[in-house]
Each structure stands twice: as structure tokens, then as C-alpha cells.
VEXTIMAR-341294 format. One record per residue: y, z, x of N, C-alpha, C in turn. Coordinates in steps of 0.02 Angstrom, whole numbers, plus 50000, padded with zeros to 5 digits. Layout:
! residues N
YZXYZXYZX
...
END
This chain:
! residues 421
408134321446902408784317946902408644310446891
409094306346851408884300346843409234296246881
409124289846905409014286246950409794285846967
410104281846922410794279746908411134285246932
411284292646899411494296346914411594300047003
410784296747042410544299447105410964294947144
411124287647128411304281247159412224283247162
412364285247118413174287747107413504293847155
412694299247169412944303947213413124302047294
412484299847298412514293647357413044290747384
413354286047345414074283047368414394288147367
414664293047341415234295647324415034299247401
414424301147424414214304147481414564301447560
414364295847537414414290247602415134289347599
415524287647544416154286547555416674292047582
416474299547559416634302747612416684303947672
416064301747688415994301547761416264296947789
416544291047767416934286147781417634286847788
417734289047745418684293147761418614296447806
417994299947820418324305647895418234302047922
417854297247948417834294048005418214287548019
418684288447977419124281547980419584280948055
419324274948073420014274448134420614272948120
421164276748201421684273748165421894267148184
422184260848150422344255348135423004256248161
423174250148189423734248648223424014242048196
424664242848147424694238748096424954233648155
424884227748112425054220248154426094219248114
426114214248153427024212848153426974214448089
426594211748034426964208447965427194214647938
426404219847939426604227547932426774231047951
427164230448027427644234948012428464233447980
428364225247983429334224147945429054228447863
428564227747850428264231347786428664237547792
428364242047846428484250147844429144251147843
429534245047886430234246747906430764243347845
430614238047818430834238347752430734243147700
430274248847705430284253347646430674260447653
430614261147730431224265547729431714263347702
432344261447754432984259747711432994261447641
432274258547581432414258847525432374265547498
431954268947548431994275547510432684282147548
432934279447590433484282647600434024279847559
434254273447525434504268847476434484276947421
433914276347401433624279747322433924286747325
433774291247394434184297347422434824299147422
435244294347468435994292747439436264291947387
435664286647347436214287747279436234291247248
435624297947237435434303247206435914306647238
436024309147309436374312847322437294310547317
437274304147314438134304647282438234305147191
437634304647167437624305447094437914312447079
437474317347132437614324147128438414325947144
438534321547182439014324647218439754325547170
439874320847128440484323847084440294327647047
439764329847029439574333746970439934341247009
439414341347066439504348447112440584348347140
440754345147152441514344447146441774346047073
441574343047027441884342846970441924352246962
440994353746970440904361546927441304367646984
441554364447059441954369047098442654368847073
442904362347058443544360247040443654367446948
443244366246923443194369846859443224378246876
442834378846917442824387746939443344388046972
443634385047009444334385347049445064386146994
445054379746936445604379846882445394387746858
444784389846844444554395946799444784400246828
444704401946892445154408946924445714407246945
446104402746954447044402446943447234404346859
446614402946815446764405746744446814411546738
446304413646758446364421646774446764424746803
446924420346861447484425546900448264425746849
448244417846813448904419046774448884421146724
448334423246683448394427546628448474434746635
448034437446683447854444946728448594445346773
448984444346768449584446446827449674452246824
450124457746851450474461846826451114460246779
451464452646803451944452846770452104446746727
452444446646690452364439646631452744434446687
452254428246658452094423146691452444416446615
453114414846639453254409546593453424402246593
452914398046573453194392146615453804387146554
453994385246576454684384346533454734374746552
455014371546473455204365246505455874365846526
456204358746513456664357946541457324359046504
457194361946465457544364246403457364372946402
457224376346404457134382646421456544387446388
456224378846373455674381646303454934384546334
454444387346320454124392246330453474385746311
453114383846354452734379246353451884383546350
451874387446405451514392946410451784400346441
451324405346416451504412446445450794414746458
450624419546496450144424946506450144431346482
449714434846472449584441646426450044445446459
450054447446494450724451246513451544451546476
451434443746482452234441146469452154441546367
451464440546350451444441746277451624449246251
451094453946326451294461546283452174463546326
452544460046363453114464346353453414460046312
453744454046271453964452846231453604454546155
453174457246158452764459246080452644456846036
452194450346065452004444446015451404441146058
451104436446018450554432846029450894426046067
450244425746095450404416646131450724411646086
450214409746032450324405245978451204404345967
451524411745960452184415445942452494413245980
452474413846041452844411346111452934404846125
452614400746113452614395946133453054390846083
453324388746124453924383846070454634387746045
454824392946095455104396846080455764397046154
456294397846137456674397846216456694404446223
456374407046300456484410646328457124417046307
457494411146328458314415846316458504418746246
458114415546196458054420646132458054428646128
457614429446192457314438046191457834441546217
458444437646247459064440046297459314447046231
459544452146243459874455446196460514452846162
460714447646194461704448446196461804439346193
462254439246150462214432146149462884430446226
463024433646268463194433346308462814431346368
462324435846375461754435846418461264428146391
461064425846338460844420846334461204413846359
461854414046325462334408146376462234410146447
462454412746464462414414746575461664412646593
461144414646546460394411246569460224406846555
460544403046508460634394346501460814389446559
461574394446570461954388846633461724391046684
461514397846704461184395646764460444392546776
460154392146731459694388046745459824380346719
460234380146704460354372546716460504371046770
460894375146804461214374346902460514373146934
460114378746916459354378346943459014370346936
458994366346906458774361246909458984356446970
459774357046972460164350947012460034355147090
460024362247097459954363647162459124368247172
459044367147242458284368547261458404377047294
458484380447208458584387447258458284392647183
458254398547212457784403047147458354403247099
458234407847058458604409747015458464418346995
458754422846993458794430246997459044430846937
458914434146891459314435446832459154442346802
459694447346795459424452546771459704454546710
459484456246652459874456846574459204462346531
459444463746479459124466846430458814461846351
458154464046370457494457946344457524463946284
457394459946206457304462046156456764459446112
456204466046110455464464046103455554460646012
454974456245984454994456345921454924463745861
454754469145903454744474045836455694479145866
456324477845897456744478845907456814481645967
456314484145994456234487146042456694485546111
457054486946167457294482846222457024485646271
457104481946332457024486046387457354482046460
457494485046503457974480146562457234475646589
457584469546596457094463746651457394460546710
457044458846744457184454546804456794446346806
457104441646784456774435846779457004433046831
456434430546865456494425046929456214417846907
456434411646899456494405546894456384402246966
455854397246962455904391847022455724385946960
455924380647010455784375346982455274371047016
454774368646998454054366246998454044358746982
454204353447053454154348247055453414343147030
453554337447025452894333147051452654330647099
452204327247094451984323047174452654317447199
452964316547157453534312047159454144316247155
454004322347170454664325347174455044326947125
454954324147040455204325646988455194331246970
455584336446934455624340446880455054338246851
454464344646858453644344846798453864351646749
454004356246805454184363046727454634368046776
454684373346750455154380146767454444385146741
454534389046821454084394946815454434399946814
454304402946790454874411946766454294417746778
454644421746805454374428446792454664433046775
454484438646735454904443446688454424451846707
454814452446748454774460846771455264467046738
454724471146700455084474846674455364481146713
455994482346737456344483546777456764494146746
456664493846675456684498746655456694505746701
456364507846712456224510246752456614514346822
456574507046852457004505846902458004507846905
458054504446843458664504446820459034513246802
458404515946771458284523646755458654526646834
458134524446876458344527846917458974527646957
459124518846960459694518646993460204522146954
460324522846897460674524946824460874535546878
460314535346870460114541646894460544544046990
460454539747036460534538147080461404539047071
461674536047032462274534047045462754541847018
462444542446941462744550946945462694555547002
462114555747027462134559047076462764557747126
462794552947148463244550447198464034552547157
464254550347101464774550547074464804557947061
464464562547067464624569047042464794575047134
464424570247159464454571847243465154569247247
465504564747226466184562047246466664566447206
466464567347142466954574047113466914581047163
466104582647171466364589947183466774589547268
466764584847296467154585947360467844583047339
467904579947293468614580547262468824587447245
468464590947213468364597947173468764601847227
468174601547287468424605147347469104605947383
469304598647385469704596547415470454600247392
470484598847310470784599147282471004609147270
470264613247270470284620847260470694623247325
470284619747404470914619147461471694616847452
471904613747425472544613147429472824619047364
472524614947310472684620747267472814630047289
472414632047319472254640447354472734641047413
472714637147449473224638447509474024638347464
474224632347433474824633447395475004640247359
474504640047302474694646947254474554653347278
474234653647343474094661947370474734662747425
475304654147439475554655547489476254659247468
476464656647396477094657847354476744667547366
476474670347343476304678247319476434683447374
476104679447429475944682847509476654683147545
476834677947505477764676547538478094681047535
478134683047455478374687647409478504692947457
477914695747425477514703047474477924704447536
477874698147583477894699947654478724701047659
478904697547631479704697147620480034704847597
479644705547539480224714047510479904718347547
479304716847570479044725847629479574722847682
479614719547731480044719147784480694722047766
481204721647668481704721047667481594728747646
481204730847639481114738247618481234744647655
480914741747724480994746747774481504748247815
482094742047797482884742347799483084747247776
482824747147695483144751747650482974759447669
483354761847694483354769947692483924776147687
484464771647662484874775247645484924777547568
485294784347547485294785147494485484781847431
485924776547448485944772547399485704764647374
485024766347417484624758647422484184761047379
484084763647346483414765747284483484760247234
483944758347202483934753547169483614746047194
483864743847263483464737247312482654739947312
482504747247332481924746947349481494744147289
481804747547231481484745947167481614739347141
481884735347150481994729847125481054724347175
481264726747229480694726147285479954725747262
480024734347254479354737347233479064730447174
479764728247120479264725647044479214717747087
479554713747125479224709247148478524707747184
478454715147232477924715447249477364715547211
477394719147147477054721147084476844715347040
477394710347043477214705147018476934697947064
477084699147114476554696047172475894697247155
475734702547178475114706747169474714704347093
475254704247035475064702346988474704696446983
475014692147016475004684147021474284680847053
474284685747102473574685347152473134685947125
472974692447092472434695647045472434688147009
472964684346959472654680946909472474675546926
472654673046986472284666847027471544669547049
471414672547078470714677747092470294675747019
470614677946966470414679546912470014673446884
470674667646923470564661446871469894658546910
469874658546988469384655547041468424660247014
468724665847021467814668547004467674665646946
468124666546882468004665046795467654656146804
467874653246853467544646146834467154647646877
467004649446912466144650146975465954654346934
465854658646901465354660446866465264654546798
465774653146769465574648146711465324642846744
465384636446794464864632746807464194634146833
464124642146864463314643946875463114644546813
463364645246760463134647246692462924655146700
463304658546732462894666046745463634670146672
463794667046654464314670746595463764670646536
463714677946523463304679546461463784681346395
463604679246348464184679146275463784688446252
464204692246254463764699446232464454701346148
464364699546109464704700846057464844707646024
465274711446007465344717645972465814717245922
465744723245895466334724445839467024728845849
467454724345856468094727945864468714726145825
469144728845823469784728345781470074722145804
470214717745781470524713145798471294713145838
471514717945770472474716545768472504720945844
472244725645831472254732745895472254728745961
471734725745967471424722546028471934715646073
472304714346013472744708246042473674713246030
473614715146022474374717046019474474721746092
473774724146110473644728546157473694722146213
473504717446206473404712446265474104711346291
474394709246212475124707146215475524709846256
475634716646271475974721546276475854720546363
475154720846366474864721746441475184713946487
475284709446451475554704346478476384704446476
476554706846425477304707546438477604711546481
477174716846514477234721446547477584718246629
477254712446645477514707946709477684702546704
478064698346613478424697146624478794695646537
479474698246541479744702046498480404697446471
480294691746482480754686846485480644682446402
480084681246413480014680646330480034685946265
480054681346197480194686246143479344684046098
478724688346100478214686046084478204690246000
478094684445962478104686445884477204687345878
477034690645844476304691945836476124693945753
475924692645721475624693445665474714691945642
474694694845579473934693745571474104692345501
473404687145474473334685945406472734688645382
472804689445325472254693045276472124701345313
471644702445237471624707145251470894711345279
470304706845333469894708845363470294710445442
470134713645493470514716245536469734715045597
469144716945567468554718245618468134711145625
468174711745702467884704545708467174708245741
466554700345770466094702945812466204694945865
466294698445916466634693645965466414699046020
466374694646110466264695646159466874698346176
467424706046183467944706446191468074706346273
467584705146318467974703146368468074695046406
467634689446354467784683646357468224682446324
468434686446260469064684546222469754686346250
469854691446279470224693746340470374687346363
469944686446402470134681146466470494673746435
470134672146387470344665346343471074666546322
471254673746283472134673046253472564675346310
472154678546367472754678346449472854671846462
472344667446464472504661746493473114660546458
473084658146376473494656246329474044658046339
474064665046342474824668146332475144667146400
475094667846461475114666146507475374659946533
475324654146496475304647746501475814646246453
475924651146409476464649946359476994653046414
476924659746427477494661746453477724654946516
477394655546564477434649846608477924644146614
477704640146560477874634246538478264633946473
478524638946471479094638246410479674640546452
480354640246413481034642746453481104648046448
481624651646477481774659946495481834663246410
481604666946406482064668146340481694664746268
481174660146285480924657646216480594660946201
480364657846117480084662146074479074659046085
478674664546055478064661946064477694665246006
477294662945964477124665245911476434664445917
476054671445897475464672345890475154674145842
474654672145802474304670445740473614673345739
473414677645717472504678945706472444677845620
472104675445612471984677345524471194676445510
471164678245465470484682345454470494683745378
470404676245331470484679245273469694681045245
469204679645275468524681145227467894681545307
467494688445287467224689045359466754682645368
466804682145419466454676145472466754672445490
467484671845464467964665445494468684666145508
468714666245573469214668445599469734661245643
470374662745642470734659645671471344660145712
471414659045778471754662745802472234656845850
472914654845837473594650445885474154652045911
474154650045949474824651345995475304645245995
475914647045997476284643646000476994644746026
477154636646079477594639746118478304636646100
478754635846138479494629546160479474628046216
478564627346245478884623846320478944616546313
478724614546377478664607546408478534604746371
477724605146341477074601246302476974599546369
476634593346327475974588046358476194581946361
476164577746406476404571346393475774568246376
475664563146306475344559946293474794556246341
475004553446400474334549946441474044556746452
474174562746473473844567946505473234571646432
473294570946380473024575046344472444574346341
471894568346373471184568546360470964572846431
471434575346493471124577246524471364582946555
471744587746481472224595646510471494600446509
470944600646486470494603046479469934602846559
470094598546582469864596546656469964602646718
469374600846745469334604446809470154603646857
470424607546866471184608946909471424603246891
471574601046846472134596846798472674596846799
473444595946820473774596346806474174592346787
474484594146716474994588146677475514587246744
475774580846741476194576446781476954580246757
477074584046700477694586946695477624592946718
477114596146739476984603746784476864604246843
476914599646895476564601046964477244603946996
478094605946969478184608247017478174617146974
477844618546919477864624146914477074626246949
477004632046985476424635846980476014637746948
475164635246978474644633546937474074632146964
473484634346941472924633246975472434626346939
473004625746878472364618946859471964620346818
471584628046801470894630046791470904634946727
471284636546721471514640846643471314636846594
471504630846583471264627946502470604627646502
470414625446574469664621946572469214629146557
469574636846590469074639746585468984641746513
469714644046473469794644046420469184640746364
469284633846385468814627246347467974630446348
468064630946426466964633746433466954639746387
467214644746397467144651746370467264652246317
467564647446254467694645746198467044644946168
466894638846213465964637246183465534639946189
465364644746255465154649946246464944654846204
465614656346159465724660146097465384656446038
465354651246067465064650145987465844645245950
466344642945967466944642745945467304635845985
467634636845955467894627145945468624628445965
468824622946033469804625646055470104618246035
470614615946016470994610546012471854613746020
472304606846017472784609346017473134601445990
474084603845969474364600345966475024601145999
475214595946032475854595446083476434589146059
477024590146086477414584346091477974587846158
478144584046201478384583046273479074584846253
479144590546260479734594546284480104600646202
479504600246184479454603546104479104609346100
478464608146155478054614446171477334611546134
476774616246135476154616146111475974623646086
475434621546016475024624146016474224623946012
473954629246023473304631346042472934634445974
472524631145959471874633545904471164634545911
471084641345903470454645045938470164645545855
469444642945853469254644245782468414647745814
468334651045753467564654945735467274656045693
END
């Protein structure tokens, strides 16, 4: 090893050994204002580093904080519209883009109340949100929103108004809930209710109706048996018999009230089946005719047929029931002694037509949109006897068939009745 090199290990030797064995020194005054002046400076250097940081770390919370109120107003469930002071559409959220059916860009610069369906409904959401400005209260508004491809649907827009730090008018926040739905159901809700208020009308009405017309028949009855069993001398045969045909036509009377009460309880269960056959037409109604004049003989019923097909295919005991009603209603409501004319014609098979026609009462004009009605009665018939339920059943069992009823009247001229097929 050469000399220089041996002389270098040396110190570097010794000077080690000198650091370990260093005492410790006990600085004098000057050094320690030394030590104690260098703190401060390096807590100085700390502080400012750490307030350097400090808006940054505010700023990047302040930023994640704006970022999820973004989110929350784009992500709503429901459109989110902020509106100036004029009713204009400043911003919206995805929601509020997909139920009006357009893009942001689209929306914006656009008044709200445009999407109203009704230029009615856009004035009323004008002025009341103009009220909304001058007073500190929501605003509720419910109307029909009309998307850009035509589409509508019911909404519920709620409006507040969104001050400044100074209390000024800054914007109008809206929300637009599509209410569709809802509306369905109340829609839904309310038939229910309104059809619950008919049928206990229904009721009400089959009670008064039934006690009245079963009370006239039962009267009858009870009346000529009591006056009957008077009769027992030989020359009361004539009273008894006069008796006997009231009773007969009591009896009659009952049956066709009976007749008329099951015929509509089975037609609103819908349990009436249309079973069609082939039968003689002319045969089948002149036979009816006859069977009705039989109890009551007071009218003069003209009957004819046109053309020369005769065979229909018809349900003959719903058709029954439909020209009793008719004829029935003619006799009824016409005067003692009038005439009533009955019509089938049948000029080419498949189309048949069949009217009646009377000289009663008629119809008085307000009554004619609703002689077809459940126990109806025209205002010129309530003091003749009647259950109400003949036209209407007439009307169901018509359609049934497959077949179309109308009529034409004038008030105190009489009506007729047109049964087509």
C-alpha cells in the first residue's frame, strides 16, 4: 500500500472515532437565540405550505360536492326545470328531457308552458305563476303536457320560487311528474263509484217500481175472488165471468212484469244466448199477434208482409220477447180503439225488416235519448202502468241478434219502431 493512500485511511480512522466520542456541548446564550430563531422559521415555511394546500383541498371538496347535486339533478326520478322569470327553461335534467321528448340543447330557451296541450291551460300557467312570484307559496298545477313527437300524457308541475342571498327573485324551480297513471286510476275509481250510485238508484227505483205494478194486479185478483163467492145464484154467471177475465188479465199482467224483471237479469248477467233457426216468418208473428190480442181486444192490429221470401234464421224466442214488448207498448199507450200497424218485409234473403206503428202518446222530445234506459219512463207515461224495462230489454236483445232498433215519434201522434237484420 502506498504511503499517501495508508495516511488517508488513518484520518478517516481517527475521525470516526471522534464522532463517537463527541461530547455533548451546551450551547452558550448567542446559540440558543440561534436555535430559537430557526424554529418559528420553519413552522413560518409549514403554515404556509399548509394554507397553500388548503384552498386547493376546499376548492377539489367544493367541486365533488357541485358534482353530486349534478347528479342528483340530472338522475331524479322526475324532471327537474329551472325556469326564469319569464317562464323560460334556463336548464332541465334527463328526466325532464325524456318526458317532454327532446334534448337539452332543445329545451332550453323554450317556455315551459309551450308543452301545455291547450292554449287554455298555457294562459292559467302563465298567471299563476306570475301570482307565484309576488307571493311566498308553491304552486300545484295539473294539465296535459304534449311531448315533441305528439304524444300527451297528464302532469303535475310544482313551482317554488328560488331567492338570493338578498332575497331577490334568482329562478323558478319546477317539477313535472308524470301523473298518467294516477289519473287512469282515479278515471277508473270514479266509474266505479258512479256506477255503485246508479245501481242503488237501479234498486231503489226496481223497489218502487215492483211494489206499485204487482200492487194494481194483486188488487184485481183479490177484489173479483171476494166478489165471486157472493155470486151464487143462478143468474150471476154472467158477473162471475166478467170476474173470471179480470182475474185472467191480472194474472196476465203479473206474468209480463215477471217476464220483463228475469228478461233484464238475465240480459245484464249476459247469460242470454242468441241460438238462431229457420222459421216462417209471416206464421210466427200473426200467431204472436193473435196471442196478444187474446187479453186485450180493444185495438184494431193491421199486419202485413212484403216480398216474397217468408223464411227467416232468427233466435225465435228472443224475437218473441222483442215484438211482445212492441206490441204491448203499442197497445198500452195508444187510445181505446186505435189502429196499429205491423210490417215484416223481406224482399231478398238476408235482409229483413220489421215496424210497428201506433196513435199513441209518442215521446216527448227531451225524453228520446233516454226511452231505451234502464226503468225509464217518458214524463207523458208515469200515470199509465209500466215497468220502465221493455224498450231497454227490447234494445239489449236486438243486439244480441245481431240487429239494429231505432224509432220515430212526435207527442201525441204516436211512434214507430224499426227492427232491422
Amino acid at each position: 500500500m502506498s504511503k499517501g493512500k495508508q495516511e488517508k485511511n488513518n484520518y478517516a480512522h481517527l475521525r470516526g472515532k471522534t464522532k463517537q466520542k463527541r461530547p455533548t456541548l451546551i450551547p452558550t446564550g448567542d446559540q440558543q437565540f440561534a436555535v430559537r430563531a430557526k424554529r418559528p422559521l420553519i413552522s413560518h415555511k409549514k403554515e404556509a405550505k399548509i394554507a397553500g394546500e388548503m384552498p386547493l383541498k376546499a376548492e377539489t371538496k367544493l367541486w365533488l360536492t357541485n358534482d353530486e347535486y349534478a347528479q342528483l339533478f340530472d338522475r331524479a326520478p322526475v324532471g327537474y326545470f329551472i325556469l326564469d322569470r319569464n317562464g323560460v327553461i334556463s336548464n332541465v335534467n334527463f328526466t325532464g328531457c325524456t318526458q317532454l321528448g327532446n334534448s337539452k340543447n332543445k329545451l332550453i330557451g323554450q317556455s315551459l308552458s309551450k308543452f301545455l296541450s291547450s292554449s287554455e291551460q298555457q294562459e292559467n300557467f302563465k298567471n299563476q305563476s306570475a301570482l307565484l312570484h309576488k307571493a311566498a307559496r308553491a304552486l300545484h298545477f295539473e294539465g296535459e303536457m304534449i311531448r315533441v313527437d305528439g304524444s300527451k300524457f297528464s302532469a303535475l308541475i310544482e313551482s317554488n320560487v328560488v331567492a338570493d342571498t338578498k332575497n331577490k327573485f334568482k329562478h323558478l324551480l319546477c317539477t313535472l311528474s308524470d301523473i298518467t297513471e294516477q289519473k287512469v286510476q282515479e278515471h277508473l275509481l270514479e266509474l266505479a263509484l258512479l256506477r255503485e250510485k246508479e245501481l242503488n238508484h237501479l234498486k231503489s227505483q226496481f223497489v218502487t217500481i215492483a211494489s206499485h205494478e204487482f200492487r194494481t194486479p194483486l188488487s184485481t185478483i183479490m177484489t173479483s175472488a171476494e166478489l165471486m163467492e157472493k155470486y151464487s145464484g143462478p143468474g150471476d154467471d154472467e158477473k162471475k165471468k166478467k170476474h173470471l177475465h179480470k182475474i185472467s188479465n191480472a194474472v196476465s199482467r203479473l206474468k209480463e212484469i215477471l217476464i220483463d224483471f228475469l228478461s233484464v237479469e238475465e240480459v245484464e248477467k249476459g247469460t242470454v244466448k242468441n241460438s238462431p233457426q229457420t222459421f216462417d216468418l209471416v206464421e210466427f208473428t200473426e200467431n204472436l199477434i193473435e196471442e196478444i190480442r187474446s187479453f186485450n181486444g180493444t185495438h184494431y192490429v193491421n199486419y202485413k208482409h212484403v216480398g216474397r221470401f217468408r223464411n227467416v234464421f232468427l233466435d225465435q224466442k228472443l224475437l218473441r220477447t222483442v215484438l211482445s214488448n212492441l206490441l204491448i207498448n203499442a197497445y198500452k199507450y195508444s187510445p181505446k180503439g186505435g189502429n196499429i200497424e205491423v210490417v215484416t218485409e223481406q224482399k231478398k234473403v238476408g235482409t229483413l225488416l220489421i215496424y210497428l206503428k201506433d196513435q199513441g202518446i209518442g215521446i216527448p222530445k227531451a225524453d228520446e235519448s233516454h226511452i231505451f234506459e234502464q226503468f225509464f219512463r217518458a214524463k207523458n207515461a208515469e200515470k199509465i202502468q209500466g215497468t220502465g224495462l221493455g224498450l231497454h230489454i227490447v234494445k239489449k236483445l236486438v243486439n244480441i241478434m245481431g240487429g239494429g232498433v231505432s224509432f220515430q215519434s212526435e207527442e201525441q201522434k204516436g211512434s214507430t219502431f224499426y227492427i232491422t237484420f
